[in-house]
N, C-alpha and C positions, 0 to 999 in steps of 0.2 A: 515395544508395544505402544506407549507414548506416541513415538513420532510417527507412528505409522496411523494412528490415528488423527493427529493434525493435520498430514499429508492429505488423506482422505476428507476431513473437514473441508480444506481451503480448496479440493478439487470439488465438490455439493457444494460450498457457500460460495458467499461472495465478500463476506467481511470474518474476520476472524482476529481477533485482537490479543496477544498473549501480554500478559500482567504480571508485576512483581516487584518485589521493592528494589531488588538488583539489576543495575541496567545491563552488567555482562553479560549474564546468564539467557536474560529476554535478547538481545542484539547476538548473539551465536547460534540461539535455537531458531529464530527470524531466519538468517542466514542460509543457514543449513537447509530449511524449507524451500527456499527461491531456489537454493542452488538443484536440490533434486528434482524441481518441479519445473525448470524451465526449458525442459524441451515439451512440457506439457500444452505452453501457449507459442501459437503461431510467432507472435510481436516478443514471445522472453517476456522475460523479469526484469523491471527498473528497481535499483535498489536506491530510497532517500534517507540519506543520515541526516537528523539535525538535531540541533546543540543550541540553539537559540531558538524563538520566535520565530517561526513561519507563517508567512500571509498567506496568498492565493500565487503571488508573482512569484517571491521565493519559488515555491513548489513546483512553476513551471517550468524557472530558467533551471533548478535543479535536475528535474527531469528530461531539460534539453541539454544537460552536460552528463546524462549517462551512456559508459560506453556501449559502442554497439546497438543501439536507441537509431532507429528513424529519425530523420530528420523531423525537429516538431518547431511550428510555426511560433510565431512573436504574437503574446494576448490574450491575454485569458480566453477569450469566446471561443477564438481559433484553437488552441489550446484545448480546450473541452470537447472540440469539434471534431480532433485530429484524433484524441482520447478514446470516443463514442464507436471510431471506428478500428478501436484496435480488440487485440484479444489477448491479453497480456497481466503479470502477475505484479502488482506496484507496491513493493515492500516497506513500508515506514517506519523506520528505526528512532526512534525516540519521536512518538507521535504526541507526546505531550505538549509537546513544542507547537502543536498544531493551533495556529488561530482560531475562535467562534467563526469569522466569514470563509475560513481557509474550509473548516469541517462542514459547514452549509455548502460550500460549492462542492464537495468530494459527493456530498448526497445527491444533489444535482447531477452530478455527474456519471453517475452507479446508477439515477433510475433512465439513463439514457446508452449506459455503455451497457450494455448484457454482456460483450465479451471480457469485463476490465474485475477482476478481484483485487482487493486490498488485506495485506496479511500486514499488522502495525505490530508494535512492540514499544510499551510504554507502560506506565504506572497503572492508569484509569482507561477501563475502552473507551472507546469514540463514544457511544451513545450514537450508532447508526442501526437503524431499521434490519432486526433477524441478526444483529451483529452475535456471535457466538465468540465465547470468551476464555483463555484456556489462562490460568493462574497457575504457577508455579510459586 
């Protein structure tokens, strides 16, 4: 009943941030989500694990080493550019990790993509615009 409503959520929203003290439990449920949902986007689902600090560059060159991913350009602008024109699910697995200029360029970026959802999994949501937050 659970996942059938998250599924539902990240298929209406566009941000959707699952929360908890446990990072397993958030990084499986995360998972599980992308995995049933990506024939739902044209572009698929990019999955980004990270364990450290993530800037804006991090997050590109990450998402230019996911498999089965488009080829995506060198640079942030380009980058956001390439972003803007996808329709695709971008999964954040320890979005903590997430920079202040890393999470301003994601908003930037979502009021330009219509077709781009972010499904994160982390401690704290984002703090992005309608983001809807599921705590476990």
């Amino acid at each position: 009943m659970e996942l059938s409503r998250l599924l539902t959520a990240v298929r209406r929203g566009r941000v959707l941030t699952v929360t908890g003290r446990f990072r397993e439990p958030r990084s499986v449920l995360v998972r599980e989500i992308g995995e049933r949902l990506a024939s739902n986007f044209f572009d698929g689902v990019a999955v980004v694990t990270m364990e450290h600090r993530f800037g804006v560059r991090d997050l590109t060159a990450a998402l230019g080493c996911v498999p089965g991913m488009p080829f995506l350009p060198c640079g942030t602008s380009n980058a956001a550019s390439w972003l803007a024109e996808r329709d695709m699910l971008l999964v954040l697995d320890g979005s903590d990790h997430l920079a202040a200029e890393t999470l301003a360029w994601l908003r930037d970026l979502l009021a330009m993509a219509p077709g781009l959802r972010i499904l994160a999994a982390g401690r704290h949501p984002l703090a992005i615009a309608r983001e809807r937050v599921h705590r476990l």
